[in-house]
C-alpha positions in Angstrom: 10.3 32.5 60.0 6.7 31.1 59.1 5.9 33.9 56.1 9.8 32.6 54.5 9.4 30.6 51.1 12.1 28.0 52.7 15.0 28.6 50.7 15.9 24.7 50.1 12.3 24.1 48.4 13.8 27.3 45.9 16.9 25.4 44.7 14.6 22.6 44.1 12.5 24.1 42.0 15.7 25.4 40.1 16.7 22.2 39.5 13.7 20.9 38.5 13.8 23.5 36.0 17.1 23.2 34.4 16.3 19.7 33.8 13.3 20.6 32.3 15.0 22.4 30.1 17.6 20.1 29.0 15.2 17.4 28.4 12.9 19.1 26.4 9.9 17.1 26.6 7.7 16.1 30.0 8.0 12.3 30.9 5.1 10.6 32.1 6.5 9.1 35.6 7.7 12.4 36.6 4.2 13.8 36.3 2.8 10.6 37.9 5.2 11.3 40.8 4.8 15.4 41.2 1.0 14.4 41.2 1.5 12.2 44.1 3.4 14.6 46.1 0.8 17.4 45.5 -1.5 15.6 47.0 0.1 14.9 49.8 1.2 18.7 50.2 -2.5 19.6 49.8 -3.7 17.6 52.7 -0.8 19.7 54.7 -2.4 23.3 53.8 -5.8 23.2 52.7 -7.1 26.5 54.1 -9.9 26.7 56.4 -12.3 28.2 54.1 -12.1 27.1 50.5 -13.2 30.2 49.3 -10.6 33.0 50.7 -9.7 35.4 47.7 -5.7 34.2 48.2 -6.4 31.0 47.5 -4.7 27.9 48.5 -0.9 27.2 49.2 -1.7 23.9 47.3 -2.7 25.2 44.4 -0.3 28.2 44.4 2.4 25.6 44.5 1.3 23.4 42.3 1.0 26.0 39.9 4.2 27.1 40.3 5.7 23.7 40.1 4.4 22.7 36.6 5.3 26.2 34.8 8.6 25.3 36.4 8.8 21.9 35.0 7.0 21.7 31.8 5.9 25.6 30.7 8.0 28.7 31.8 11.3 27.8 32.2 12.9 31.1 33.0 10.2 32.5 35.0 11.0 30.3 38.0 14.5 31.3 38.1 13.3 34.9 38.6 10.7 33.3 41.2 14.2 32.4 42.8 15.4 36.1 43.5 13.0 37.0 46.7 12.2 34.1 48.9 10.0 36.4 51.6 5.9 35.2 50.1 4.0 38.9 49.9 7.2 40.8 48.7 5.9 42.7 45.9 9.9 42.8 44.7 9.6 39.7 43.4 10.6 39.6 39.9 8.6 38.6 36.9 5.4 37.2 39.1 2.2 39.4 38.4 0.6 41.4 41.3 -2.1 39.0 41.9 -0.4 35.8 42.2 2.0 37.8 45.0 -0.9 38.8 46.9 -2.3 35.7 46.3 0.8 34.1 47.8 1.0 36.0 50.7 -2.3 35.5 51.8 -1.0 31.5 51.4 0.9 32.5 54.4 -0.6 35.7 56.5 -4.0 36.3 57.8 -4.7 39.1 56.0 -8.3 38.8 56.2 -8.8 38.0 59.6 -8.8 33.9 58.5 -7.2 31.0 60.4 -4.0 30.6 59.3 -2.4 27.9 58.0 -0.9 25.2 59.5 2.8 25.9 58.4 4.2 23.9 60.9 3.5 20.5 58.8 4.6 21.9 55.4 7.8 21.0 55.7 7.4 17.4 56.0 4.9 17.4 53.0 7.5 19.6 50.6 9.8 16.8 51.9 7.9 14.2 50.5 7.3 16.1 47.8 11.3 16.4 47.2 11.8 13.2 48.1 9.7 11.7 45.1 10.9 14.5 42.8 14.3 13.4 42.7 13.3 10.1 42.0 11.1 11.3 39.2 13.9 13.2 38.3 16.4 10.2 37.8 14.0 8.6 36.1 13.5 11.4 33.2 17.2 11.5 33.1 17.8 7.8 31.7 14.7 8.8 29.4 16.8 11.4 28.0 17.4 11.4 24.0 20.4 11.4 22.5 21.2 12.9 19.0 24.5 11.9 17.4 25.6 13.4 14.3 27.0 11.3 11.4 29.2 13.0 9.0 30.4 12.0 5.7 31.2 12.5 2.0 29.2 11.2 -0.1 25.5 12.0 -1.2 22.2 11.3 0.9 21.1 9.3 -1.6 24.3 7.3 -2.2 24.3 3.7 -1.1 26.7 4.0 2.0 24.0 6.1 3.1 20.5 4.6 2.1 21.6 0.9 2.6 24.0 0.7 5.0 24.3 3.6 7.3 20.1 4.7 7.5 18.9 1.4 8.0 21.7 0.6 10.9 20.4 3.6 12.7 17.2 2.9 12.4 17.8 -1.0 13.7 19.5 1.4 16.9 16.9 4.0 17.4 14.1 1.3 17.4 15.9 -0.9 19.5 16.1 2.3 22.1 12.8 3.0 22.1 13.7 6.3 20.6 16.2 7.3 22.8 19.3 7.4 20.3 18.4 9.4 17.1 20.8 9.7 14.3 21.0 13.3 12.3 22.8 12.6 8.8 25.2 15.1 7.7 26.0 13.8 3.8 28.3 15.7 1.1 30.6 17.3 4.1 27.8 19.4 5.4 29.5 19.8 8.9 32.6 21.7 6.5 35.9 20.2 6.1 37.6 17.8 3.7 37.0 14.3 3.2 40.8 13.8 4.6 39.7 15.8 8.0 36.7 13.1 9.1 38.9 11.1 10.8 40.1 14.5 12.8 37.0 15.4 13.2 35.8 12.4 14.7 38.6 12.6 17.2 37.9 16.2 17.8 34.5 15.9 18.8 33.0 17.9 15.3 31.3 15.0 14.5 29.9 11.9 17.0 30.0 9.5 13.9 31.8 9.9 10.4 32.1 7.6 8.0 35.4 7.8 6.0 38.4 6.7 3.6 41.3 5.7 6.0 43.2 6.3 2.7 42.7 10.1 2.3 45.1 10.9 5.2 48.8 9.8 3.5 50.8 7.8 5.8 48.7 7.7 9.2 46.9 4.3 8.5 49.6 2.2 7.3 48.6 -1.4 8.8 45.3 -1.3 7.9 46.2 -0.3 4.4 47.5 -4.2 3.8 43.9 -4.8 3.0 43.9 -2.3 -0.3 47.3 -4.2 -1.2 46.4 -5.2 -5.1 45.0 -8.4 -5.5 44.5 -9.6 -2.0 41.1 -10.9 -2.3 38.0 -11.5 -4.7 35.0 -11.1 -1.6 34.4 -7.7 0.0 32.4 -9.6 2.5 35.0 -11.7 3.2 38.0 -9.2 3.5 35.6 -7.1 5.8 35.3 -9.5 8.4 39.0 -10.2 8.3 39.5 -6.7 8.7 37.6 -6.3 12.0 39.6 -9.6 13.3 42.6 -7.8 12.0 42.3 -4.4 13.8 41.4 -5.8 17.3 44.8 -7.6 17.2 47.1 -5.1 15.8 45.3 -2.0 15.4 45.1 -0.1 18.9 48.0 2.2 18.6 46.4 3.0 15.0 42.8 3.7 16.1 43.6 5.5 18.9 41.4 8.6 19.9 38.1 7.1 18.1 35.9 4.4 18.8 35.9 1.9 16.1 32.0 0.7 15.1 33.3 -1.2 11.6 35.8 -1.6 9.4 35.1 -2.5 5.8 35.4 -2.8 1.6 33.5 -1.2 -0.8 33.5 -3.9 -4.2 36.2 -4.5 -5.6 37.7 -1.5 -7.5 37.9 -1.5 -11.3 38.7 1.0 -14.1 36.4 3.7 -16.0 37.1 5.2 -18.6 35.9 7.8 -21.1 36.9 6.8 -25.4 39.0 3.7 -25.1 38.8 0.8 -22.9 41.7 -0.6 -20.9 42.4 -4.3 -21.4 46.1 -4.6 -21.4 48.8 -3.1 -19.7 50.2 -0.9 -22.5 46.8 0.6 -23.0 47.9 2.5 -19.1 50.3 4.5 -21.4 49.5 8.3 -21.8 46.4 7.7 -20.1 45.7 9.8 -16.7 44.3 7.6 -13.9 42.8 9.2 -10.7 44.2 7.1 -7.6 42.8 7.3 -4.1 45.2 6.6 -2.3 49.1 5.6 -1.8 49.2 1.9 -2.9 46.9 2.6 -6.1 49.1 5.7 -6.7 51.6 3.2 -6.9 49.9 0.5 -8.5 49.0 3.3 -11.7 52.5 4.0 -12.0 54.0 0.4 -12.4 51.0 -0.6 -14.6 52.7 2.6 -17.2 49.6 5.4 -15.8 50.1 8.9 -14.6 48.6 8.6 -11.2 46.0 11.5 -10.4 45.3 11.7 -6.5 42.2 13.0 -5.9 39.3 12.8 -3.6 35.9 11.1 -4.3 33.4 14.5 -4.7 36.3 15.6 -7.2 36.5 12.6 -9.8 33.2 14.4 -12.4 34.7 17.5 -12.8 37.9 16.3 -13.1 36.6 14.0 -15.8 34.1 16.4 -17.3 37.4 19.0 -17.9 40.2 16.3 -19.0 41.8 16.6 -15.9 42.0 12.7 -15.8 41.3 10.0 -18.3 39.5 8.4 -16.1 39.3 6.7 -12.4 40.0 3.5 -10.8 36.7 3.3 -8.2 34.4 0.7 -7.6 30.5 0.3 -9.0 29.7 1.7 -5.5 29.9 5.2 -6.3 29.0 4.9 -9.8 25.4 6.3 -9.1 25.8 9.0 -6.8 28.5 10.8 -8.8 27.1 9.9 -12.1 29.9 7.8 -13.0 28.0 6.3 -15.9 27.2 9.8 -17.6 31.0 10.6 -17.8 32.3 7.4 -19.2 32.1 4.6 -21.7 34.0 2.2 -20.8 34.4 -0.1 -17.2 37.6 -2.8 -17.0 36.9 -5.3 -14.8 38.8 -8.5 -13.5 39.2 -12.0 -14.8 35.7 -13.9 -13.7 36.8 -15.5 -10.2 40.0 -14.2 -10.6 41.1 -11.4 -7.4 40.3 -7.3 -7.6 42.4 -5.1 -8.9 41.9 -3.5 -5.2 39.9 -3.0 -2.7 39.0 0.7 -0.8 39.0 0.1 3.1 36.6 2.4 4.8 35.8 2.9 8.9 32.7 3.9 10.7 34.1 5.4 13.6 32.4 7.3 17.0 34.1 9.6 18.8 35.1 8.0 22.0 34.3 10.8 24.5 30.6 10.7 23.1 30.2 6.6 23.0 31.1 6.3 27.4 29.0 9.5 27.8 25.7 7.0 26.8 24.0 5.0 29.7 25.5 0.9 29.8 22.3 -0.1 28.2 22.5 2.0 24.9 26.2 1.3 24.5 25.1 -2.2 24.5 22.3 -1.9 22.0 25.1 0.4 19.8 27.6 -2.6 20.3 25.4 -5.5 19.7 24.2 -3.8 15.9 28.0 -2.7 15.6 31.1 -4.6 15.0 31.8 -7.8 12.9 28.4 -7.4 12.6 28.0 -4.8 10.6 31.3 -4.9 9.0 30.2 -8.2 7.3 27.1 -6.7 6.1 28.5 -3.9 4.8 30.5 -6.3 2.7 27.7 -8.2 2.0 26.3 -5.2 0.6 29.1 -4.3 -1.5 29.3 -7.8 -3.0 25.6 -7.7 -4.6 23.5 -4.5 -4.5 26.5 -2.3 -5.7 28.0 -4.7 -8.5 24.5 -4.9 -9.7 23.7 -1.3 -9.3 26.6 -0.4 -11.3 26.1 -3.0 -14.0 22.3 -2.0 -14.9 23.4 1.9 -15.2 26.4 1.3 -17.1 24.4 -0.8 -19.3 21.3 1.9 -19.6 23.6 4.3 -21.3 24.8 1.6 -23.8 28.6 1.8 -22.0 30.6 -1.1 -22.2 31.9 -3.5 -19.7 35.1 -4.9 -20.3 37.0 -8.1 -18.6 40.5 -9.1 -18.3 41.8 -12.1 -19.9 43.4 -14.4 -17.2 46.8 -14.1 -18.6 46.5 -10.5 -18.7 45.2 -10.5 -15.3 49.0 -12.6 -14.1 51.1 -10.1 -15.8 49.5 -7.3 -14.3 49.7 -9.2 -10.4 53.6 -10.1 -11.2 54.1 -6.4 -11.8 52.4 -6.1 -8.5 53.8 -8.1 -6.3 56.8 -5.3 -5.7 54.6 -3.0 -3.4 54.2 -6.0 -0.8 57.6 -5.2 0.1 57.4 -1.8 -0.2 54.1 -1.8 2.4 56.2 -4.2 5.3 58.7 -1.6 4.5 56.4 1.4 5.7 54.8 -1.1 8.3 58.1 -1.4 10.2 59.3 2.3 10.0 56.0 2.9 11.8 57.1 0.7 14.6 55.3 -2.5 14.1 57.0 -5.7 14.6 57.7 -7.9 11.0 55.8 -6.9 8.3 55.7 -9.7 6.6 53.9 -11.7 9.4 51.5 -8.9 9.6 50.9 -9.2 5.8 50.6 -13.2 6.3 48.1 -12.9 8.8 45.6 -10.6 7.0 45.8 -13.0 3.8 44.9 -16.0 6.5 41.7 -14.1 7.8 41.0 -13.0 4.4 41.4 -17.1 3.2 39.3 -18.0 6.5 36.6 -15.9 5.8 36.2 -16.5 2.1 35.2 -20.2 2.7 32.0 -18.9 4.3 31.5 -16.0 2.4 28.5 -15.8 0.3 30.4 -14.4 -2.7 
């Protein structure tokens, strides 16, 4: 049995390998450790005389053992097939390095042999401080999560917010979370499918419009209810508050990392302004959703659904008039090229209406991480970042939008304050109409639902910087 390659040392070595492979990269303390078992398996089997053409069994190994971890990944699985040292059957290993190995083990030429009684207790030292090199490379393992959503890379969901929180993460992990951004639907799909997709495991992250997917978000929708609030910073935080109380049966399947506003939505469009209500008349508006849908058609508009990505061609062919969206996309569709004309609220007066939007993980992939990244995800995550999103939305994209509307000479346009009452009178029909939908979903009283939203909303806009 001494000229056998022992058999448990080869499933070693295979294991080694494949996590080799699946890390990618060679960590320092597993070489650190591998180095310190060498040496102790070289002062097992150092041959008598150093110069014998087959070498030493120290060397051999070592040899072997770093292709094995860090170089030749497949090779050692073919090193795997024949475990008898000398066997020229063995696949994939050249002539010389099997002679060379079985002279490791026979006394070919008339030399001492070596003492292969006291191997095994070195290759079980060796194992012994492999495996806790190996756990070690394992919680140094990177993790790459896919973000998916639909706007451009250069919009400012994803230059502002999004990039700069996963760079605040990857930092904070020393590297070990990365973040690969998949803008315009690059994965494929629909705007409408991220929140599948999400769920499904297409995507780890994706950053979407609740609103897209008709009737499956009803209870977070209270917070695009017209003329609920006048701070998206504000309204985001109450959001966040608002979903951890009520909103597990509607989240379900994802893994909620913030909820938030853009600003507050307003209306562009192309040749004539809209300051009063009977200037809605004959005019196309796109809608995003249900409640502006709504909303169009009270205010005497033709309600156009329509996603995001869809609103310049539409405009640029006549499909629509023009769109209620906030500043916030304004740059990266071009917005500004397309129109003349932007109708915003009274000054200090509410929104017309404000677009909810999720970041969201999929669940599977966010208990998959190691305790200590979920924590540096969840510390960076949450109200958090849902109240810097708002923040965000508040000032850079209300300015944004402002200094490119004004570039192209377009003109900006504000209610009156009486105008502004008529149009929330006519308005105030569709909070029935969402406790309605509310209830026939199975919540408990709407109304009290709708209450408490308009409380965190009111609590949060006393310390809101806008």
């Amino acid at each position: 049995m001494a000229d056998y390659f022992p058999l448990w040392l080869t499933f070693r070595l295979r294991f080694l390998e494949l996590a080799s492979a699946v890390q990618g990269r060679t960590n320092g303390l597993h070489g650190a450790l591998t180095d310190v078992g060498l040496r102790l398996l070289a002062r097992r089997t150092v041959p008598t005389e150093r110069n014998t053409n087959q070498g030493r069994l120290s060397n051999r190994f070592a040899r072997l053992l770093r292709h094995s971890v860090a170089m030749q990944p497949a090779r050692l699985l073919l090193y795997g097939g024949v475990h008898r040292l000398g066997d020229s059957r063995v696949a994939g290993l050249p002539e010389r390095n099997i002679r060379g190995a079985a002279g490791c083990t026979r006394n070919y030429n008339n030399k001492r042999e070596y003492p292969m009684s006291k191997l095994p207790k070195a290759l079980l030292a060796l194992a012994c401080v492999s495996c806790l090199s190996l756990s070690a490379y394992a919680q140094e393992a990177v993790v790459t999560l896919k973000v998916h959503h639909f706007l451009p890379a250069h919009s400012l969901t994803q230059a502002n917010l999004l990039k700069p929180w996963a760079d605040e993460i990857t930092e904070a992990s020393d590297g070990r979370i990365q973040f690969q951004f998949y803008p315009s639907m690059q994965l494929g799909g629909t705007p409408p499918q991220l929140v599948d997709q999400v769920r499904d495991g297409v995507a780890d992250i994706v950053w979407t419009l609740p609103g897209y997917n008709s009737g499956r978000f009803p209870l977070i929708s209270v917070f695009e209810q017209p003329f609920m609030s006048r701070s998206a910073e504000a309204t985001s935080q109450a959001m966040w508050e608002f979903v951890a109380k009520h909103g597990e049966k509607e989240f379900a399947g994802m893994h909620l990392l913030a909820t938030h506003t853009t600003d507050g939505a307003l209306i562009h469009t192309g040749k004539k302004p809209i300051n009063r209500m009977a200037d809605f008349r004959g005019k196309k508006i796109r809608a995003a959703n249900r409640t502006s849908t709504k909303l169009i058609s009270l205010l005497g508009g033709t309600p156009v659904a329509m996603p995001v990505p869809q609103i310049p061609e539409a405009l640029s062919k006549g499909v629509v008039d023009g769109a209620i969206v906030p500043w916030d996309v304004v740059p990266a569709l071009k917005l500004h090229e397309l129109v003349g004309h932007h109708t915003e609220m009274a000054e200090g007066k509410p929104a017309l209406m404000y677009t909810v939007m999720i970041l969201a993980m999929n669940p599977a992939t966010y208990e998959g991480l190691p305790e200590d990244l979920r924590k540096i995800i969840d510390e960076r995550s949450g109200a958090v970042l849902s109240r810097r999103a708002g923040q965000l939305f508040d000032e850079i994209a209300v300015q944004n939008g402002h200094r490119l509307a004004e570039s192209r000479g377009n003109k900006i346009h504000q209610l009156s304050e009486d105008e502004q009452q008529k149009w929330m009178k006519v308005a105030e029909r569709l909070d029935q109409d969402w406790i309605k939908e509310v209830e026939g979903k199975g919540y408990a009283n709407g109304a009290a639902l709708l209450e408490d939203a308009r409380q965190l909303i009111q609590q949060h806009s006393d310390t809101a910087t806008r």
